[in-house]
N, C-alpha and C positions, 0 to 999 in steps of 0.2 A: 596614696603617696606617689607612684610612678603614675599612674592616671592622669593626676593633677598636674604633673611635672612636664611629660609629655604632650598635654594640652598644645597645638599651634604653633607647638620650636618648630625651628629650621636646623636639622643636622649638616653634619660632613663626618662623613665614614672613610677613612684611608685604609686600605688593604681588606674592603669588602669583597672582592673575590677570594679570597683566603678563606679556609678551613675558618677561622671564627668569624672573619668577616659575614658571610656567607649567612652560620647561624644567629648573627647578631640581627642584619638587616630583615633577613625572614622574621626574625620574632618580633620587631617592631611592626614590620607590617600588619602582620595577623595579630597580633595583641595589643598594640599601641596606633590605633589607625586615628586617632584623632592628630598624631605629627600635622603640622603644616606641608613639611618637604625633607624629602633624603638627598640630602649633593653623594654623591659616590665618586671618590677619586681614583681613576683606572687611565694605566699608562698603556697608550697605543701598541700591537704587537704585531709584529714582521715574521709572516709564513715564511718556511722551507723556498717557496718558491719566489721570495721577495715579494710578495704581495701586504700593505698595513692593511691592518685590521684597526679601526677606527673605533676610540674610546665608546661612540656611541653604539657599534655593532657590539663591541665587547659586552654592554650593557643589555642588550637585544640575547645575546647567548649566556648571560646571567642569567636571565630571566626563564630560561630553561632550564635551567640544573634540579637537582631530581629536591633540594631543598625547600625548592616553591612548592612541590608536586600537591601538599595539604591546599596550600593556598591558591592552587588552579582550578582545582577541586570546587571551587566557590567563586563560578565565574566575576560576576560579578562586582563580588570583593576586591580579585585580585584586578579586574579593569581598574578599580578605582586608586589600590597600591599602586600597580606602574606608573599612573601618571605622576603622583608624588616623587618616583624618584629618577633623576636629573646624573647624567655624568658629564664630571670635570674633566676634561682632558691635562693629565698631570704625571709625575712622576718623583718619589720622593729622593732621586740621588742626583737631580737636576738641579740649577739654582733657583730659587725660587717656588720647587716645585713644581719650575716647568708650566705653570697654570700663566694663560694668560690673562695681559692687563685688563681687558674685559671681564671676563670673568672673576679674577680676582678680588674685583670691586663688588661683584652682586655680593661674594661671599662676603666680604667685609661689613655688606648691610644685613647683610639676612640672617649669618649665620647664630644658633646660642649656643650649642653645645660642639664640640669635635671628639669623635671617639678615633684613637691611633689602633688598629689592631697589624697594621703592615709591618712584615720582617720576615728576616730568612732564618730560618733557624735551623740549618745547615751547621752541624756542631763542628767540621774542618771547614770551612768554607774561608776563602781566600780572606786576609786582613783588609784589604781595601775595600771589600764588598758589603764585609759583613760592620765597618764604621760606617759608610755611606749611607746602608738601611737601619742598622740597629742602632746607632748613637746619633749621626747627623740628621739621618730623617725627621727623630720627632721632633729635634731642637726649631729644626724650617718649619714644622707644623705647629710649635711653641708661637715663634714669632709671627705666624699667622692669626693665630688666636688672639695676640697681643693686637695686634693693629685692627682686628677687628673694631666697629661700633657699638658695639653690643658688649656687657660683661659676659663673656665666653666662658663654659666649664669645659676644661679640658680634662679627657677621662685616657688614660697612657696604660697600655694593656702590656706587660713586662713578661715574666716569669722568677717564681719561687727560687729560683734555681741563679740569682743572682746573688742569693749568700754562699755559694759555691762551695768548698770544702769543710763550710760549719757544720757539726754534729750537734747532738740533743735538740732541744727546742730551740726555733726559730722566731723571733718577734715579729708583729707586723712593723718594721720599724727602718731606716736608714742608716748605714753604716753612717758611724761618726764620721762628720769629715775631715777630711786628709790622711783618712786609714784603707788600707785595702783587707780584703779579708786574712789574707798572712797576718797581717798586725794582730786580730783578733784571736783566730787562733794560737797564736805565741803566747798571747799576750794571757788570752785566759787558761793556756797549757801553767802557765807560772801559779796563778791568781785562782785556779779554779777552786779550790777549797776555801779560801777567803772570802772569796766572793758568796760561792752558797751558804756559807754560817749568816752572810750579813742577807742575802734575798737579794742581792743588787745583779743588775743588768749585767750584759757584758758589757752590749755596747753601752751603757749609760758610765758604765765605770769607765770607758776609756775615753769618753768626751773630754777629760779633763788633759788625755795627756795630747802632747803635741805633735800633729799629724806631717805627714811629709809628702805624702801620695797630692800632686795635683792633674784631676783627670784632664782638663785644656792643656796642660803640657806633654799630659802622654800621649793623647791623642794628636798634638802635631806633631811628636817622635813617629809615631803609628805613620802618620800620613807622611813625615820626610822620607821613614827606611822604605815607604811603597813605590815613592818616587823615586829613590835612589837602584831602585831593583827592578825599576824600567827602564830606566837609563843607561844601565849596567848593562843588557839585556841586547840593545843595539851599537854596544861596543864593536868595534873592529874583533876585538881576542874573543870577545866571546861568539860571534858570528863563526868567530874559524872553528872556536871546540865546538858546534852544533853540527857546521860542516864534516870534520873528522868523525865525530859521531856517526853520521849517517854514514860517512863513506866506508867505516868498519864494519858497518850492518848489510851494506846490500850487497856483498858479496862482486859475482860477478853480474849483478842485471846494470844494464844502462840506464840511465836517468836524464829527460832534454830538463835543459836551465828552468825552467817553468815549473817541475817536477821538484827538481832541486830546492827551490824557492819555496813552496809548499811544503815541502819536510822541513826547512829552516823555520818555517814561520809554528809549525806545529810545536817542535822543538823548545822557539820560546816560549810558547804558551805554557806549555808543563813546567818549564822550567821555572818561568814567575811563578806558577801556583804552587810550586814545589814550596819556593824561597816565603813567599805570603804567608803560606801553612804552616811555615815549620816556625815562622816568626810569629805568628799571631797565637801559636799553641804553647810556645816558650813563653812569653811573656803571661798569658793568661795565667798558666801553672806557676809560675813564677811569684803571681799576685795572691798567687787562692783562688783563684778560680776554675772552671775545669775544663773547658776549652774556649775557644773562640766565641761562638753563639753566648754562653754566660758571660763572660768579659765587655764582649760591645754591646749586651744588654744593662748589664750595670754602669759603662761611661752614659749609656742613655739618658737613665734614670740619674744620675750623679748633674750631667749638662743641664735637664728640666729641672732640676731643684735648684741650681744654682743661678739661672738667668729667669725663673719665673717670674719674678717680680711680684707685683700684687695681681700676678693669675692665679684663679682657682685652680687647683693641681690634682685631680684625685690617683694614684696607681693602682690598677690590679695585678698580684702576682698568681698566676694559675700555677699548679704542679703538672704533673704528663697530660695533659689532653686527650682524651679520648674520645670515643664513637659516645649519640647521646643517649642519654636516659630515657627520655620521651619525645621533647621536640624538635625536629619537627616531626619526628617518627622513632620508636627505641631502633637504635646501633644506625642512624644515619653520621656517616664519617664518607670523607672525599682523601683518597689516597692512604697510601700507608703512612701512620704516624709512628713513635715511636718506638714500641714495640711491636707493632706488627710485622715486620720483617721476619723475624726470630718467630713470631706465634703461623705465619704461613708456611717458612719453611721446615719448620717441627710439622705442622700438621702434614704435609709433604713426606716424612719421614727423612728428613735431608738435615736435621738439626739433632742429633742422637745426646747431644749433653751439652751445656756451657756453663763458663765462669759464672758465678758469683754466691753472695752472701745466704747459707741456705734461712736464714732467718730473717732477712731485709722484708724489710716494710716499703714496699713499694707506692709510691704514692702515686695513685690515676684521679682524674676528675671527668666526667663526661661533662663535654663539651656542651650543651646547653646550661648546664649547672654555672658553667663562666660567664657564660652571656647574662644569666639571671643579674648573676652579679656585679656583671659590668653595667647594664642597664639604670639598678640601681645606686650603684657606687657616684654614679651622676648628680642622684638627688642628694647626697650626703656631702660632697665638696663644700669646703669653706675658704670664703678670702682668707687669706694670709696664713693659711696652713695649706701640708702635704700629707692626704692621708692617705696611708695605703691598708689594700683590702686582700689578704691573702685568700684562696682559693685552695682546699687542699684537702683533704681526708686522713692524712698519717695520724693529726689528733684526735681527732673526734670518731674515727668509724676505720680505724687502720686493717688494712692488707696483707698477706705475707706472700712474695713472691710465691714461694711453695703451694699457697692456696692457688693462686691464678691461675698457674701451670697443669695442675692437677684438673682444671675447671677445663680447662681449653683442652687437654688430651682428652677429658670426658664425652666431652663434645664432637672429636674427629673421632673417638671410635665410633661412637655412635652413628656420626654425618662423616664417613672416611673423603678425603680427596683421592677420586681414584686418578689412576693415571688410564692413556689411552685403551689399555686391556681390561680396563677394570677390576685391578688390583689395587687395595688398600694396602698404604704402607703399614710399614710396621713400625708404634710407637713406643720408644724407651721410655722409662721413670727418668729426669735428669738425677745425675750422682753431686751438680753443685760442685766441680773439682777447682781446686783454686786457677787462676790465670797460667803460673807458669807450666803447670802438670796437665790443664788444657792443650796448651800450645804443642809440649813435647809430645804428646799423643798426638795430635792432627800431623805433626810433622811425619814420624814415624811412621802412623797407618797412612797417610795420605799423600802429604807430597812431595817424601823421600820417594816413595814408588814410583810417582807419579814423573818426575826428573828423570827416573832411571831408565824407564822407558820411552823417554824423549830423547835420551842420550844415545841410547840402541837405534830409535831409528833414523838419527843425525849420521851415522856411523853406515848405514846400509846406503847401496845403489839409490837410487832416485825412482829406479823400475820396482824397488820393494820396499820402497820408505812409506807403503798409502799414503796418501794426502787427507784420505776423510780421517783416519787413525789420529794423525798429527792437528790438526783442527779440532777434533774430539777433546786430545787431551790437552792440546792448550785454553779450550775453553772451560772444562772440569778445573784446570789450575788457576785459573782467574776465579772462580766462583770458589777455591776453596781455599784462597788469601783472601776473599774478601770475609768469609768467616773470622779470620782473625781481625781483619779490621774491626767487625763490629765488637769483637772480644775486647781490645785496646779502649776504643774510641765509647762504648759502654762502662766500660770501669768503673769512672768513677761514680754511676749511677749504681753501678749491682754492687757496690759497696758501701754506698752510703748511710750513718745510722745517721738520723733527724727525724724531725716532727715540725710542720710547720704551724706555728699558730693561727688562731681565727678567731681570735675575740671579738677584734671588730665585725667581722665579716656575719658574726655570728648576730651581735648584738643589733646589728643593722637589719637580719632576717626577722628576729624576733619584732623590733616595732611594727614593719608591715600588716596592715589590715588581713584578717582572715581569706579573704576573696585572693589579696595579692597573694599571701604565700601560695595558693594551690597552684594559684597561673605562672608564681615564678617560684619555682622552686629553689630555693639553695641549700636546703637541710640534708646532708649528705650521709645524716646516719639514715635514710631510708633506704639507703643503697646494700641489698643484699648480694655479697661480691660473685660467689658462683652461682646466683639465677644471670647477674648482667654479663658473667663473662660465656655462660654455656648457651645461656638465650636471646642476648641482646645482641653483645658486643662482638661474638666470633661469625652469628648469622648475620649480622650488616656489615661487615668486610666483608665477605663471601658475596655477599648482595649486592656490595654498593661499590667492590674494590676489584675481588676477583673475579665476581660472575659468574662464576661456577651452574651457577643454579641454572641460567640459563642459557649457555654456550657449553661446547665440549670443554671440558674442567682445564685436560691439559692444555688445551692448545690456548685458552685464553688465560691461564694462570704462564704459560709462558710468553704471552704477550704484555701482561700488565707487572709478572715481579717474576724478578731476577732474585731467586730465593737467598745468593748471597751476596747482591750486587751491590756495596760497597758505595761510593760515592752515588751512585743511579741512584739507588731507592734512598739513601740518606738525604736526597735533592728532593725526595714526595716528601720530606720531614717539613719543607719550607712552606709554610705561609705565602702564595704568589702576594708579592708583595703590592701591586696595587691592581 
C-alpha cells in the first residue's frame, strides 16, 4: 500500500526541520527510497553575529542531526537519499511563501503529494505569530497545492487538542460549522442525556442548529487588534509611559540617548507581547479552547476545509508527542517537548509536587507512531472529502498520569542526576494538590521568603548588600514563577478527562499488508507505558537532550534546561517551523 504509493512521487515537506518534520523525512528515506524527490521548505537563518545561513547550508546541517545517524550508518544508502532531497528557500509567514518564481514553478510540475508538518506550538506565544504559522500558513501551502499541475494530496498534520475543552470521547471528526467548541459544550451540558438514550453525535446533533462563529471574520479581528496594538505602541503617550517607566527604575545611574532608546524599544517589545498574549489567551478561552496554540490550530484546519475546493485534504490530529518507539532509534526526541520540563526538573529534585488530576489519563504518542500515520494517511485521501486521522492512545491502550510519574522516579533513582558533588537529589512521591493549594504553598515556602530577603538587602549599605546574594536570589525567583507558570499554562491539560477516538486510524492500520504494519507501525497497544518511560523515553532525553551521559550532568543540564524556565523551554515546545 505505501510502497505502491510512494513509487516516483515528488514531495514538498514544510517544517521538515522540526521535531516531526525531521522523523517524517528520515523515515521516507530509509523505508520509502523508491520516492523520485523530497523539495524541503526551510527558511534562511540569521546568526547572533548577522551572518544568513543559506536555506541550502541549512539543509547541509540537516543532514547531520543525530536522526540520519541509522541511515549514515549505510553509506551508501544514504549517498543516494541526499541526493533526492532538494531545498526550497521559503518561509511560511511570508507572502507567497517567500518561494521564488523559479522555483515555484518546478514545484507546480513536479510536485504530488505536500505534507504541512510546520508550526509553533508555543502554547502563549504572541496572536500574530501564532495566526501567521498556525492558521495562514497552511492556507499558502493549500493554495500552493491548488495551483499545482498535478492532482496534489494534501496531508495537514494538526493536533488532537483542537477540540479543546471537550470531555469524554472525541470523534475523528470537524466541528460543525459556525460553532466553536463553547457551543458544543453548552450545548451538550443541556442535551447530554438526550442525546446518549438516542446514540447521536454531539456534533452531528448540532449540525442542524444555526451556527454564528465565522473563522475569516475572527481571524481579521485577530489580525486588526495586532495592528491596532502596534500602532498603539508608537504613539507619542505611550513612548512617554515607557520613558517614565525607565526613568522610575534606574535610580540614580545616567543613561546617553542611545541607551535610552534601547530600553524604549525593549519596553515595547514586552509590552506588544504582553497585550498579543493576554488577547490571543482571552479569546481562545473564550471560544473553548485552551490557549493560543489550540485556537490557531483549529482556524487552521476550519481555513483548509473551507477553501479546499476539490483538493484532496487528509488531517492528522496527533495527542502529546513524544520521544520514539523505535524509529529511528527507541527515545530519539530533539529538544524538550511537553512534558519534559517538569519530568527533568522532578528528576533534579527541584519539582517536589504539582497540580493536577491524580486519575487523568494522559495522552502521549511517540513520535514515529505519527509519522507511521502520516505517511499513510496519504494513501487514504479522497477527492471531495476531509478525513481526519486521530493519533492518540487514551482509547485503545490509555495511561495514568500516576503511572508515568512513578515510571520516571523509578528511573532517577535508579540513573540519579547528580549534581556537581555527586549528590542525588532527593525524589518526592507527588501528593496531586489542587492548583490553588499548589500555588499558596510555593508562595509561603518560597517566594514570600524569598521577597523578604531581597527586601533586607535593598534596605542595607551597598558595602553589605553582596551583589553575588542579590543575583542569586533574583535568579532563584525567576525560576520559581516560572513553576507557576507551567502550573497555569498546564491546566488545562492535567485536568482534562477525554479520549480521543481512532477508528479510522485504526481501520486504516488494519488493511496494510503484513510486511507494512511491522515497518510502520501504528498499533499503539504494543506500547508497554513503564518499559517506554523508564527505558526508552527518560534515557533518550538524557541522551539526546540533556547529555548527561556524556558531559558533566550539571554543567550541561544547565546549559540546555532551565528546569523552570517558563517562556525558554516552552519555545523547545515549537516545531522550528521551516
Amino acid at each position: 500500500m505505501l510502497h505502491d504509493y510512494y513509487k516516483d512521487r515528488t514531495l514538498l515537506v514544510a517544517g521538515a526541520t522540526g521535531f516531526v518534520g525531521q522523523a517524517l523525512v528520515a523515515k521516507l528515506l530509509a523505508d520509502l527510497s523508491s520516492v523520485r524527490r523530497v523539495f524541503v521548505l526551510i527558511r534562511p537563518r540569521t546568526r547572533v553575529d548577522g551572518v544568513i545561513i543559506s536555506a541550502d547550508e541549512r539543509l547541509q546541517e540537516f543532514f547531520e542531526a543525530s536522526v540520519f545517524r541509522p541511515l549514515r550508518g549505510r553509506p551508501e544508502d544514504f549517498s543516494r537519499a541526499r541526493e533526492k532531497v532538494i531545498a526550497v528557500t521559503g518561509d511560511l509567514t511570508l507572502p507567497g511563501l517567500g518561494i521564488s518564481p523559479e522555483q515555484r514553478k518546478i514545484l507546480e510540475v513536479e510536485v504530488d503529494t505536500i505534507f504541512n508538518s510546520a508550526a509553533t506550538v508555543v502554547f502563549d506565544e504572541p496572536l500574530d505569530v501564532s495566526l501567521k504559522m498556525n492558521t495562514n500558513g497552511p492556507l499558502a501551502l493549500l493554495e500552493l497545492a491548488r495551483s499545482c499541475a498535478k492532482d496534489v494530496d494534501f496531508v495537514h498534520i494538526s493536533t488532537a487538542y483542537v477540540n479543546g475543552q471537550l470531555t469524554g470521547s472525541i470523534p475523528e471528526e470537524m466541528l460543525p460549522p459556525g460553532h466553536t467548541v463553547r457551543d458544543v459544550v453548552d450545548f451538550f451540558a443541556v442535551k447530554e442525556r438526550a442525546l446518549q438514550a438516542a446514540g447521536e453525535s454531539r456534533f452531528a446533533a448540532l449540525a442542524d442548529v444555526p451556527g454564528h462563529f465565522d473563522p475569516e471574520a475572527e481571524i481579521a479581528d485577530c489580525e486588526e487588534f495586532c495592528r491596532s496594538v502596534y500602532e498603539d505602541s508608537r504613539s507619542p503617550a505611550r513612548e512617554a509611559e515607557f520613558r517614565r517607566g525607565i526613568d522610575s527604575e534606574r535610580r540614580k545611574h545616567t543613561m546617553t540617548p542611545a541607551q535610552m532608546e534601547r530600553r524604549i524599544e525593549d519596553r515595547r517589545d514586552k509590552w506588544i507581547e504582553q497585550r498579543l498574549v493576554s488577547e490571543g489567551m482571552a479569546r481562545a478561552k473564550g471560544y473553548g479552547w485552551n490557549d493560543i496554540y489550540t485556537f490557531t490550530k483549529a482556524l487552521g484546519e476550519q481555513m483548509l476545509v473551507k477553501h479546499r475546493g476539490d483538493q484532496v485534504l487528509a488531517i492528522v490530529r496527533p495527542s502529546i508527542i513524544e520521544s520514539s518507539l523505535v524509529d529511528p532509534e527507541p527515545g530519539w526526541i530533539t529538544g524538550l517537548k511537553v512534558m519534559d520540563p517538569l519530568i527533568t526538573a522532578y528528576g533534579r529534585g527541584l519539582l517536589p509536587d504539582f497540580p493536577a488530576a491524580r486519575n487523568l489519563t494522559i495522552d502521549l504518542i511517540p513520535v514515529d507512531i505519527v509519522v507511521n500515520v502520516t505517511l499513510a494517511a496519504a494513501t487514504q485521501a479522497i477527492a471531495g472529502q476531509v478525513r481526519i486521522f486521530q493519533v492518540a492512545t487514551g482509547s485503545e491502550n490509555p495511561v495514568r498520569l500516576t503511572t508515568i510519574f512513578s515510571s520516571v522516579r523509578d528511573h532517577f533513582l535508579r540513573n540519579p542526576l547528580r549534581d556537581r558533588d555527586g549528590r542525588a537529589p532527593s525524589l518526592r512521591q507527588w501528593s496531586y494538590p489542587s492548583v490553588r493549594r499548589f500555588k499558596l504553598i510555593f508562595y509561603l515556602k518560597y517566594l514570600i521568603p524569598i521577597s523578604a530577603e531581597e527586601w533586607i538587602l535593598d534596605k542595607l549599605p551597598e558595602s553589605l548588600s553582596k551583589p553575588r546574594k542579590r543575583r542569586l536570589l533574583a535568579s532563584l525567583k525567576v525560576r520559581l514563577k516560572r513553576v507557576l507558570y507551567y502550573a497555569d499554562i498546564y491546566q488545562p491539560y492535567t485536568h482534562l478527562h477525554c479520549a480521543f477516538e481512532t477508528k479510522r486510524t485504526r481501520e486504516m492500520y488494519e488493511k496494510m499488508p503484513v510486511a507494512e504494519k511491522e515497518l510502520f507501525n501504528a498499533d499503539v497497544t504494543r506500547i508497554d507505558w513503564p518499559s517506554y518511560m523508564t527505558d526508552i523515553h527518560v534515557p533518550g532525553l538524557r541522551r539526546h537532550v540533556l547529555k548527561d551521559e556524556v558531559r558533566n550532568q550539571e554543567a550541561d543540564v544547565d546549559a540546555e534546561f532551565d528546569p523552570v524556565s517558563g517562556r525558554e523551554s516552552n519555545d523547545m515546545l515549537a516545531d522550528e517551523a521551516l
